[in-house]
N, C-alpha and C positions, 0 to 999 in steps of 0.2 A: 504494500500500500504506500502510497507517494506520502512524504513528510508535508510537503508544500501545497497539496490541493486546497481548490479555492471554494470555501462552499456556498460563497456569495459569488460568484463566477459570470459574467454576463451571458443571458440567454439568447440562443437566437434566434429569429422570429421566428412566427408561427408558419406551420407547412402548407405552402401553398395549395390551393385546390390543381387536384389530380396527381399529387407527387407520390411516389410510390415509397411506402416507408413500410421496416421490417422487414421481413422475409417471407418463403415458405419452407416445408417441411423437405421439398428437396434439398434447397439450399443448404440447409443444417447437415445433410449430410454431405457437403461438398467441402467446407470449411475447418479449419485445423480446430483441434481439439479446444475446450475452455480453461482458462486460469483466469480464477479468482484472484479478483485482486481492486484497484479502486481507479478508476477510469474519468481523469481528469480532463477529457478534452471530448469524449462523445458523450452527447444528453439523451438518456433513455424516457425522457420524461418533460415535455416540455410547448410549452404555449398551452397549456392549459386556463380553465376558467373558474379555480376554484377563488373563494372569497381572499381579499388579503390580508396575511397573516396565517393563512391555513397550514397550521401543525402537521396533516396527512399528509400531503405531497412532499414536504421536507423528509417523510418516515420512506415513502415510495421510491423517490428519486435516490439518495441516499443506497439504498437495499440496491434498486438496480444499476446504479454507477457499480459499485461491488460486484456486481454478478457478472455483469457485461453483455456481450449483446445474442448469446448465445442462449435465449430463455424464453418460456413460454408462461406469460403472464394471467391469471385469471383474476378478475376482479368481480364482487359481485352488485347486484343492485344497491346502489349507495352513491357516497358524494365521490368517490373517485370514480366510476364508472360515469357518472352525470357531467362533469369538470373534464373528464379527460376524455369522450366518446359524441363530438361534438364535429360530427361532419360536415364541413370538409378538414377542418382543422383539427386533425388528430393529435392527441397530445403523444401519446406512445408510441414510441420510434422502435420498438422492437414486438416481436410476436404477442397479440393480446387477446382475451376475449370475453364480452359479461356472461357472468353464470345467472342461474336464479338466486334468488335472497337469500335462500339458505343451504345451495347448493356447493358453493364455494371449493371446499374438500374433497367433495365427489366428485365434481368435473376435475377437481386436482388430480385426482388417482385414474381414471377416465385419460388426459391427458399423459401421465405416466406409464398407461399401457398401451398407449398407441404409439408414443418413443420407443417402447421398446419393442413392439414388433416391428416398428421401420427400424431397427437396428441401433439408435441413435442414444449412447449411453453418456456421452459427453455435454448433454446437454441440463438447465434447469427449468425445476417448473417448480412455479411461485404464485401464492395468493396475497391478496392484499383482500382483508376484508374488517368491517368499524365494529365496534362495540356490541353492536346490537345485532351486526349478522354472526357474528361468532358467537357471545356469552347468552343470546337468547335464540335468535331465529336459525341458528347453522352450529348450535352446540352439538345436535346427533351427525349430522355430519360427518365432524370433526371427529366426535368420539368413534364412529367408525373407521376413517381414515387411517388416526393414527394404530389400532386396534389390527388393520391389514397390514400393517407393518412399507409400504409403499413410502420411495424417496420422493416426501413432496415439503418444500418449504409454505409455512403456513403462517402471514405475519397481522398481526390485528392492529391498526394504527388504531389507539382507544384516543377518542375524544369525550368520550363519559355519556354519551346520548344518542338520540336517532338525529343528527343534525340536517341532511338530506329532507329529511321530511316534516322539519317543521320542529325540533329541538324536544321531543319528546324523551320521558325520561328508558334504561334503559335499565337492565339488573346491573349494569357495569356503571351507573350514576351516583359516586358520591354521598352519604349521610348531609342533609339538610340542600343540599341544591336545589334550586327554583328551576324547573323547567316547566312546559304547557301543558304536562301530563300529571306534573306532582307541583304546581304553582304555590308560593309564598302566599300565606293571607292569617288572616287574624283566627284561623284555626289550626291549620295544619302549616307549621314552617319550611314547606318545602317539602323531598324526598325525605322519607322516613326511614327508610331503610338502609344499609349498609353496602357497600361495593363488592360483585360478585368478582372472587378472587380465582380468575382464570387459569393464575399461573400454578397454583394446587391444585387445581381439576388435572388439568394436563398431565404434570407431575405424576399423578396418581396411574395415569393409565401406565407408567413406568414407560413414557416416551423417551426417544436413544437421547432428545436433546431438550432444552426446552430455555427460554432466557425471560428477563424483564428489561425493556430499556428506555432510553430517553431521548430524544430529539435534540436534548440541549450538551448530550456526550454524542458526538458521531461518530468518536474511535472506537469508542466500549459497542456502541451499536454496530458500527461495519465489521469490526473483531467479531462479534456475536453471529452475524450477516456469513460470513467466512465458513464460521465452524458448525451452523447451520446446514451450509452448500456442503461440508466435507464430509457429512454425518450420513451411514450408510443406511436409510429408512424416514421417517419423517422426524419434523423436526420443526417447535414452533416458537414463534417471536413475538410479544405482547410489549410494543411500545407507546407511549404517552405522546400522543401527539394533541395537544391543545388548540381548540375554538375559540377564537373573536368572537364569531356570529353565536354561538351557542352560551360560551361564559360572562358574555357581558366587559369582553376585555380588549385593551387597548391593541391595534394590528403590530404594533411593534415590541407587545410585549409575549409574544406567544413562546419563544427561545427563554424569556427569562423564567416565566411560568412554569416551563419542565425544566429547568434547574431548582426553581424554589423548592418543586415538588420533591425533588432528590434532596437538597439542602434541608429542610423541614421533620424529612421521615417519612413523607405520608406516600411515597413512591421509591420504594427499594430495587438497585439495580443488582441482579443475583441470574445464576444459572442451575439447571438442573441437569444432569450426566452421570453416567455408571451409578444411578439411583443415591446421588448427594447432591445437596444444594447450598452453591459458593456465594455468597456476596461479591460480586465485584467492585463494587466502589462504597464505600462508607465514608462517609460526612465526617470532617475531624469535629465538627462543634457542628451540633441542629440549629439551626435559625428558629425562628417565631413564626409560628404559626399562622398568626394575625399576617403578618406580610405578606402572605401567599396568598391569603383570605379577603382581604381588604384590594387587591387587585381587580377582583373577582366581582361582578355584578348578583351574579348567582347565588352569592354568598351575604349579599348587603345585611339581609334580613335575620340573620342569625345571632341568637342573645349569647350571655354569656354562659349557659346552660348548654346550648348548643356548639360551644365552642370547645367549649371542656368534654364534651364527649368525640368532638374529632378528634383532640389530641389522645384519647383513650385509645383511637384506633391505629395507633404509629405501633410497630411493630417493633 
């Protein structure tokens, strides 16, 4: 991986109507083998129309810079299939295609067996799916997928809600967040319930890989992206990628938000492998809480009652 890439890098415009971008599946087999590795000069991801500040395409671009151009991308119904599938101006420069909502995983394995009866072993297949298609709508999926033991990379950009559709809350939402589904009011302060913790489910099915990460480390993340691609079966990535339009926060604070979050506690960067789970980064000193909080729109409404039980939930 290059010491020097740029990850504020200028982009280049958007692909004109009729250009022909990606490949096909003969192609793949024409082309020299893949190394992973981090690709500081072709954009697999790019002129898209997502909101700005948007945390998921940071998570996307990022993973497929790493991977390179050697991959077969599914995305499902959600803000990166809507943002990036926007004819004629496609945002993905390499192999892509939408699944259903909560099919994600299974067209993953789908995908991986039709690689392999064209022969084509040097190649990657990657999902990118949000919160809500993975810890709710594409959980069985999932839990099938990795359960078949098939080499498929499976990565959840979480922004904490159904953002695509109107910021609805989702099981992956936060204790006390205000969304349109669990709204802030003089009875109920928000979501009530607690954030379903993905990276344990997974875990449990004693997957070969399995990580947590952050938007605002993209070495720990592309390191994680790496040993994902190297891992012989599936292998899954639950990174933090932060909403503007959804938290009520500033478009330039989206990068500091997933650091606070790691800074704070309340987002632990760790791995799971040969059935142990490593911390990879730990906070020399936790910051406050309130900092991360008081960011936060979502969060306006929360007493001190409510405060003191998020900090209950830092692990």
């Amino acid at each position: 991986m290059s010491k020097n890439f740029n990850l504020n890098g200028d982009f280049p415009p958007n692909n004109p109507a009729g250009e022909k971008v990606g490949g096909t599946v003969g192609d793949f087999g024409k082309k020299s083998p893949t190394k992973v590795g981090y690709n500081k000069d072709k954009e697999p991801f790019v002129g898209h129309k997502a909101c700005a500040g948007c945390g998921g395409t940071i998570a996307v671009r990022l993973a497929l810079k790493a991977l390179g151009e050697r991959v077969f991308v599914t995305v499902p119904a959600g803000c990166m299939s809507a943002v990036g599938f926007l004819y004629p101006q496609m945002a993905f420069t390499v192999n892509s295609i939408i699944s259903t909502f909560a099919g994600t995983a299974s067209m993953l394995t789908g995908i991986r067996a039709a690689a392999n009866a064209k022969g084509l072993k040097d190649v990657f297949v990657v999902g990118f799916a949000g919160d809500g298609g993975t810890a709710d709508i594409g959980i069985q999926a999932l839990s099938g997928a990795i359960e078949r033991g098939d080499k498929i990379i499976y990565i959840c950009y979480d922004n904490e809600a159904y953002m695509n559709t109107g910021i609805q809350r989702s099981s992956a939402t936060p204790f006390g967040a205000s969304t349109t589904t669990s709204p802030a009011g003089s009875v109920i302060g928000g979501n009530r319930l607690g954030k379903k913790d993905m990276f344990s489910i997974v875990a449990a099915h004693n997957i070969p890989y399995a990580a947590t990460a952050s938007i605002a480390y993209p070495h720990d993340y592309i390191k994680k992206v790496k040993k994902a691609a190297a891992t012989d079966g599936p292998s899954y990535i639950h990174i933090l990628a932060p909403c503007p339009t959804g938290w009520g926060s500033e478009n330039n604070q989206t990068v500091n938000l997933a650091r606070l979050a790691v800074e704070t506690g309340l987002w632990q960067l760790k791995e799971f492998a040969g059935g142990e789970v490593k911390i990879t980064h730990k906070p020399k000193e936790l910051k406050s809480i309130e900092e991360y909080l008081r960011l936060q729109k979502r969060f306006r409404h929360l007493n001190a009652a409510d405060v003191d039980r998020v900090k209950e939930s830092i692990g």
